[in-house]
C-alpha positions, 0 to 999 in steps of 0.5 A: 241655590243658584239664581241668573239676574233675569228671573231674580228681577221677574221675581223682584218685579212680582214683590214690588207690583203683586202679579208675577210677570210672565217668563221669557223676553219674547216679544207679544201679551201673555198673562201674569200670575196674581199674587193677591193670595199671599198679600200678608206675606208679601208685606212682611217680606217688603218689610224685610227687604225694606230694613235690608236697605235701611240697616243692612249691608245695602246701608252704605248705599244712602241713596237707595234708602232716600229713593225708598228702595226694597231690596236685598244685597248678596254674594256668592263663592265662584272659582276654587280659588274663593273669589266671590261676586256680589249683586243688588236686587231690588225695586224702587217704590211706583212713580207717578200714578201710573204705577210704573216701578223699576225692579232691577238686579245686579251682579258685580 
């Protein structure tokens, strides 16, 4: 599965505030998808991306766990040679009662 930072932090985003932002980085409103339908399945996975960052590899990051992050690390095989690049990507729970989140993904 091959997936760019972008739409991996679109999806993230979805996960942390349950409306799946809409696609693209054009200025102007356009609607977001609700994800009210699958509100149980959300939980569970926030559960998992939870215990990632807790008991995961993301483990060696003590922050994140202080900050209450969800979030999953990963890597992937480039190059004939078996180099690899790893990525973060996550979100940190609302701040505020505005609500507002930071979902974010990284690649090294």
């Amino acid at each position: 599965m091959q997936a760019s930072p972008l739409p991996v932090a679109r999806a993230y985003a979805g996960l942390a505030t349950g409306w799946l932002p809409p696609l693209g980085v054009t200025p102007g409103a356009r609607p977001r998808v609700p994800l009210a339908d699958v509100v149980g399945e959300i939980a569970m996975v926030e559960r998992g991306l939870r215990g990632s960052v807790q008991n995961g590899t993301a483990r060696r990051l003590r922050r994140l766990d202080e900050l209450g992050v969800c979030g999953k690390t990963g890597t992937a095989e480039v190059g004939r040679g078996g180099e690899n690049n790893a990525w973060f990507a996550g979100y940190l729970p609302p701040l505020g009662g505005e609500g507002v989140q930071l979902c974010c993904c990284a690649v090294v």
